[in-house]
N, C-alpha and C positions, 0 to 999 in steps of 0.2 A: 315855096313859101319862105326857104330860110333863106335863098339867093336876097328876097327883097330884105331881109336883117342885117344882113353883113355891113351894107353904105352904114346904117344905123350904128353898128360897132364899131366900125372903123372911123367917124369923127364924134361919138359920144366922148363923153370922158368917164374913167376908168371909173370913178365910183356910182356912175348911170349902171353902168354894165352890169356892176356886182348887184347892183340891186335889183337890176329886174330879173338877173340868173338864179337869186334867192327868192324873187316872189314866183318864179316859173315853179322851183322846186319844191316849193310849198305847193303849190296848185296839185302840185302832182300828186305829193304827199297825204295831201287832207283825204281825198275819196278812201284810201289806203287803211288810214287811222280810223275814219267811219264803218270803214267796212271790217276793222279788227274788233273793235266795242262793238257791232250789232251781233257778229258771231263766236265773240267770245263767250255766253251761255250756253249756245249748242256743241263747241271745243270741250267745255268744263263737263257739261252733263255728259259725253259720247267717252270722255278718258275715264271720268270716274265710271263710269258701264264698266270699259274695259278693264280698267285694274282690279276690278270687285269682283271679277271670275275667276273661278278658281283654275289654275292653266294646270295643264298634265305636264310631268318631266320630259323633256328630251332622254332618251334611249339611246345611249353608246351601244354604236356598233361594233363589230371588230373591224380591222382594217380588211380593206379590200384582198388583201394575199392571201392573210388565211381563209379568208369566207371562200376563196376559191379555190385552193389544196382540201378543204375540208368536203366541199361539192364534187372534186374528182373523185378523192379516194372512196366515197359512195359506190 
């Protein structure tokens, strides 16, 4: 399908071109931007979920060397 474009670019003139490579990329675009506005309420409601829990600290380990001299000399 793009072989039959090419003749099309190759004798248009250069401001044909930019415009229909802007209206392609808009086509492309729009489903893109519909689909950010329909799911942006369920983004908004699922992050504020998340940040409203309360998270447990992460727990420093020792490094690996000692944890293991410590388990031999047992």
């Amino acid at each position: 399908m793009y072989v039959l474009v090419i003749p099309l670019g190759a004798y248009s003139k250069v401001d044909l071109v930019w415009l229909l490579s802007n209206i392609f990329n808009a086509c492309m675009a729009f489903p893109n931007l519909v689909g950010i506005l329909l799911l942006s309420p369920v983004v908004y409601r699922l992050a504020k979920d998340y940040f409203s829990r309360e998270h447990k600290p992460v727990q420093k380990k020792a490094p690996i060397s000692r944890r293991f001299w410590k388990m031999t000399a047992e």
